[in-house]
N, C-alpha and C positions, 0 to 999 in steps of 0.2 A: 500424902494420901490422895488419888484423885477422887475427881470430884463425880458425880453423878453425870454429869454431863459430858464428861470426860471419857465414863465409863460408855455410855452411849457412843462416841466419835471410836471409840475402839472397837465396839462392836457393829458397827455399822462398815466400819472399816476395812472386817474380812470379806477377802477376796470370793469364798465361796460363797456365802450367804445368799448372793440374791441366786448363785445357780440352785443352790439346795432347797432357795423356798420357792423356784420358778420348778423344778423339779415335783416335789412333794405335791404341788397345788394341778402341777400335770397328771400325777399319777392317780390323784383325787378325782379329777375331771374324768381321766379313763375309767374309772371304778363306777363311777355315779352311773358316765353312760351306757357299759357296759350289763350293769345290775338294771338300768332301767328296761333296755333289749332283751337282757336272760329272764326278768321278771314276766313283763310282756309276751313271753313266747312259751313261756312255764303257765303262766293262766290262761294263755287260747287254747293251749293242750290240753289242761283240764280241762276245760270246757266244752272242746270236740267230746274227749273220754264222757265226760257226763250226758254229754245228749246222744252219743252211741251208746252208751248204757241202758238209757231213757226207748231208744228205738231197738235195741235189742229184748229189751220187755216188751216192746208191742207182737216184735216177733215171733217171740215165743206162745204169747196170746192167741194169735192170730194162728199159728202151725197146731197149737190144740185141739182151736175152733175146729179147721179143717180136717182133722185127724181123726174128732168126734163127730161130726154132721156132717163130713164132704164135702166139697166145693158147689156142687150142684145145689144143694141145700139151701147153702146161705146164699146164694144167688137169687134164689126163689124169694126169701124172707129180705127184703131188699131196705124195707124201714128198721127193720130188727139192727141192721150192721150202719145203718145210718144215724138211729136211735144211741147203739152202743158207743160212738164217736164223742157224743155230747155230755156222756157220762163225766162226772169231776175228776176219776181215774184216768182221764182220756186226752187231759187236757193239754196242751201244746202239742198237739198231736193236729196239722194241718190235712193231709189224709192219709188215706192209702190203698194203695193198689195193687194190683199182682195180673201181668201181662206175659202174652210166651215170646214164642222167642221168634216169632214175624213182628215183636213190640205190637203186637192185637191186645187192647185191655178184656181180660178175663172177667174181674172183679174189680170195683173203683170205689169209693164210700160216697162219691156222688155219682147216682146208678144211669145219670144220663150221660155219662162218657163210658161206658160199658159197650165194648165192642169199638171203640174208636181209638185211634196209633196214640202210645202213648210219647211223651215227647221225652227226649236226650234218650232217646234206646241205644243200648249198647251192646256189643258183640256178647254172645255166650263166649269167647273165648279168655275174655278177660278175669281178672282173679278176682274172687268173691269169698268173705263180703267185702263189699266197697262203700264208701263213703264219699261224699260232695256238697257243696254247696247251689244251689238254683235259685235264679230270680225268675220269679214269675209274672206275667203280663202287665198286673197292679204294681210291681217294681217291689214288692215282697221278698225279701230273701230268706230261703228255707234252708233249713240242713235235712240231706235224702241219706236214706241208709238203704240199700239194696245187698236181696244174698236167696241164693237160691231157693224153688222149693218144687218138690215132688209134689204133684198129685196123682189121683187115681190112672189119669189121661195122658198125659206129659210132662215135660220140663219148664220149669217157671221160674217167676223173678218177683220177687217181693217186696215191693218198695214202699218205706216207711217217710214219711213228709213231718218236720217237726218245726214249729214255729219257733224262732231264735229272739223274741223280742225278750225273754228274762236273761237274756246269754247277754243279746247287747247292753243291756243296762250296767252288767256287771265288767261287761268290756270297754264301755264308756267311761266307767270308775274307773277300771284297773288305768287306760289310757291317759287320764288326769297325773295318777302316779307316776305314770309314765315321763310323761311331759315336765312333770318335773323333778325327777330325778334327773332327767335328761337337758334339761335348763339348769340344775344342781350343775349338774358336768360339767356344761359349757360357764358356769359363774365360775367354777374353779380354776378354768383354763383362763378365761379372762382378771381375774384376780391373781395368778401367775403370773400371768404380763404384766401386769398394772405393778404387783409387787415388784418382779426383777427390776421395772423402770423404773419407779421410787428409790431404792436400794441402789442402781445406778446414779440416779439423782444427784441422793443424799450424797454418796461417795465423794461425788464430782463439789458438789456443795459445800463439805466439808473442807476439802480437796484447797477449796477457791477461799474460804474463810481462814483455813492454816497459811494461805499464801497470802490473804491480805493483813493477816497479825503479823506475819513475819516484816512484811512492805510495811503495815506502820512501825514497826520496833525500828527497821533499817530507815524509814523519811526518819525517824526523830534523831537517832543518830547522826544520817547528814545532816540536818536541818541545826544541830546542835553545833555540830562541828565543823558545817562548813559554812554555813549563813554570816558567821562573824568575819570571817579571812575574807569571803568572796566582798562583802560589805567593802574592808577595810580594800581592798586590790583595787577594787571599781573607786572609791574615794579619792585615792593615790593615784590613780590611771587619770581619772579627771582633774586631778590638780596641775600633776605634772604637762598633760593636754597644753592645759590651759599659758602655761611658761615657757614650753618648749617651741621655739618657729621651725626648727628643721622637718623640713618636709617627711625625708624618711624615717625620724624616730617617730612623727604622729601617726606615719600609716601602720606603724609598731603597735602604736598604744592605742587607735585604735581596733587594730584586730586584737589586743587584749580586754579593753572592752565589751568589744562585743560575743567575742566567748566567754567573759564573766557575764551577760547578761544572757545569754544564751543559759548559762548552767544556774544561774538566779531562776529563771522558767521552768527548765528540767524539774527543780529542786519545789517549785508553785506546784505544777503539775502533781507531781509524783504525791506531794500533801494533800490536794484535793481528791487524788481518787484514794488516799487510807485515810485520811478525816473528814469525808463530806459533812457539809454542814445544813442544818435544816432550813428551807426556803421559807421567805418573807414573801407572802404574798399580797397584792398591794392590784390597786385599779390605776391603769393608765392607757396612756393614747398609743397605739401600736405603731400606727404612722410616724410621732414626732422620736418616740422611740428608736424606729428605724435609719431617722435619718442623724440621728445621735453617734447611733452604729455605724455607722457610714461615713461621716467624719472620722470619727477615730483609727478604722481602716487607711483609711486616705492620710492621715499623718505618720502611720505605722508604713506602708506603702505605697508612697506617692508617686511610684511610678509605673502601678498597676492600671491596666485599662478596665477601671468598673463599672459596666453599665448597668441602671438602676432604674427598676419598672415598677412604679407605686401606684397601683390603683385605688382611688376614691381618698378619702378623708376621713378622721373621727375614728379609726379603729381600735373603740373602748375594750380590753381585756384584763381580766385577772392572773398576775403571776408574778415571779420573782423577776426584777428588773435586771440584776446581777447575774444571775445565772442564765438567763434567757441571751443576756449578752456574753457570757463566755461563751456559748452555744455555739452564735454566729460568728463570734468572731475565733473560732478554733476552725469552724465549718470556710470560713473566707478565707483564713489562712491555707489550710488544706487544698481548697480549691488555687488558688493563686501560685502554691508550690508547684500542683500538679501542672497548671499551665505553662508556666514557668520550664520545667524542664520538656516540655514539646516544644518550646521556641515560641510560646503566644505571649503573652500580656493580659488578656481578654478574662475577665470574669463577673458573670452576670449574675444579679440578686432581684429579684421583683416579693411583691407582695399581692397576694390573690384574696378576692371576699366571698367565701360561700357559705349557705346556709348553716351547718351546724360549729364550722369552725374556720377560721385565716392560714393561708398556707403562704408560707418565706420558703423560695426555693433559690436555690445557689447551684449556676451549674459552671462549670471548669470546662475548658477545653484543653485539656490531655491525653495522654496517650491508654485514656480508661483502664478498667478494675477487670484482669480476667474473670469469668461468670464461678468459677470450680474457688476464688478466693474472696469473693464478695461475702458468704456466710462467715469466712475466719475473722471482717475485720474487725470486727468489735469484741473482739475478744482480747483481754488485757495483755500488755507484750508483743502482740502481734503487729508485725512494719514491714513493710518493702522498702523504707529509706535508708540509706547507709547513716544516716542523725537521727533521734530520735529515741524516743522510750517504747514507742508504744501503745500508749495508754489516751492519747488526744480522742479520739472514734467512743473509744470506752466510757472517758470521761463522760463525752457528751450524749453517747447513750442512756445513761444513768443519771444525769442532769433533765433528761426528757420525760423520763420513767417518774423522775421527783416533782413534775411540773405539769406532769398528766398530757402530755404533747404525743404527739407520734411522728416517728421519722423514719419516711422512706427513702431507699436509693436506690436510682435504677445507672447501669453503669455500660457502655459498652465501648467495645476495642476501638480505637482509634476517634471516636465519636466524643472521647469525653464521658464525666458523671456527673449527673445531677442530684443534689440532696433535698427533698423535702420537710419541711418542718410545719404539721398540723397541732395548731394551738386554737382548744377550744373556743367558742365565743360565750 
């Protein structure tokens, strides 16, 4: 029966899931933003409708007036229609006027713009009634409602001035809502991404965790079955070494030596990257360290040209002494290979002191890393060598990862690559 976690890796597994929840979380995003626009645009509507209502009542008030006392009338009574403004019935109510149609003010409820143009005059042609917005001099914005009117004389225009400050309050609310339903929208679109990328992640995670139980089931297997025979071959290859003068059988048994130790490495290799083991970390001198490393290079290699650039003395640091030196010397070997097949010898290792941490850089002169396969190489498996596994770049990525280090590589065609190793101080 699987296990719970099991059931997880299976569910994570399917192929559609992250489309289906990058979908839903899109389709959520549209909705959110979409109701936040149709919301937004459903209460300014009201709101027009409500203050043309508002100024449709004054209208009607005001065609009364004039229908019971005439225009002449209340012209005359000039406090009376300035008085009636201030009334609490009257309230958002900024003014109003009634001008003809040379825009000459008739009537104004402030009686000292009476007789003077009134401003935004507009054709009799156009359809009435009409509605607009004006800003006025003080940066005031009014809602105007304009619509014709008869009197006893001529043809006129009735325009009604309402103050919008209760409208805005409610539109500054509604716009909050707005904002965020509208921010809802874009969290949903952005948690769609973030989702399908997890869900890719995970995939790929999982992906890489079923290929590294498989890689340890298969080291232990070699490891089981071949570590004894290759033992016993290498034991007998050096015995026999040792008794045999003929030239041609030892370059024999040398080259079987050195492809059983060749496949002893493979076989290191391939156990370190499926059973890393936890770093010992420990205070030591970087410097005498380095030249520890360096040595042992140079026995492994002796016929490498390696030049060695150690600035200062005393380089006290925290870390695993072991793993810090498979680092370099996978990093030295690598470099050395690559030299090696351009026709050099040459490979330079220095140590650098700066403030927040020690940089070991290793550079190769090779026939460099094209720029489109520098992001593949650390990825397990991955080699341009006709020998190898794959997994050296990896390892030691993951040895740096465990050791809090950082390593860059900068690489170019023909120029060679250089590896950087940043280890705290």
């Amino acid at each position: 029966m699987p296990s719970q976690i099991d059931k997880i890796k299976i569910y994570l597994k399917k192929p559609l899931l992250p489309f289906m929840f990058l979908g839903i979380s899109l389709l959520a995003g549209v909705f959110f933003i979409l109701a936040a626009v149709s919301n937004y645009q459903n209460i300014r509507k009201t709101l027009d409708t409500g203050l043309k209502l508002q100024a449709i009542g004054v209208e009607i008030t005001f065609k009364s007036l004039i229908k019971n006392f005439g225009l002449d009338l209340i012209k005359k009574e000039k406090n009376f229609f300035a008085e009636l403004l201030l009334g609490e019935e009257w309230e958002g109510v900024a003014y109003v006027a009634i001008y003809d149609t040379e825009g000459k003010i008739l009537l104004h409820s402030n009686p000292e713009l009476i007789g003077t143009k009134i401003q935004d005059r507009v054709s009799f042609n156009v359809t009435f009634p009409r509605s607009f917005y004006q800003t006025t001099l003080t940066e005031e914005k009014l809602f105007v409602y304009e619509n014709l009117l008869k009197t006893e004389k001529q043809q006129a225009v009735l325009r009604v001035a309402l103050h919008i400050f209760p409208v805005e309050e409610i539109l500054g609310y509604a716009k909050k809502h707005v904002y965020l339903e509208f921010f809802l929208g874009l969290g949903f679109f952005g948690l769609g991404v973030i989702g399908f990328w997890f869900f890719k992640r995970s995939e790929r995670l999982i992906q890489r965790i079923e290929d590294l139980e498989r890689w340890k089931f298969i080291s232990q297997v070699l490891a089981h079955e071949m570590k004894n025979p290759l033992a016993s071959i290498k034991g007998f290859t050096q015995l026999i070494l040792k008794k045999t003068p003929e030239e041609k059988t030892q370059k024999a048994l040398n080259l079987i030596l050195k492809e059983t130790l060749r496949m002893e490495k493979l076989l290191q290799t391939l156990n370190s990257y499926t059973h890393p083991q936890k770093p010992n970390f420990s205070s030591f001198d970087l410097y005498s360290f380095l030249t520890e490393v360096i040595e042992t290079f140079k026995l492994l290699y002796p016929e490498a040209d390696l030049r060695v650039t150690l600035e200062g003395k005393n380089f006290m640091v925290v870390s695993d002494q072991d793993k810090l030196k498979e680092i370099l010397i996978n990093l030295l070997e690598n470099a050395w290979q690559a030299s090696q097949e351009a026709g050099n010898l040459r490979v330079d290792l220095g140590l650098i002191s700066e403030k927040t941490f020690y940089i070991i850089y290793i550079k190769d002169f090779g026939k460099g890393i094209p720029q489109e396969l520098i992001p593949k190489i650390w990825e397990p498996f991955f080699t341009t060598k006709a020998k190898g596994m794959g997994l050296g770049l990896t390892i030691v990525k993951n040895l740096c990862e465990e050791l809090n280090c950082r390593i860059e590589l900068k690489s170019e065609p023909s120029s060679g690559t250089e590896v950087w190793i940043k280890i705290p101080r």
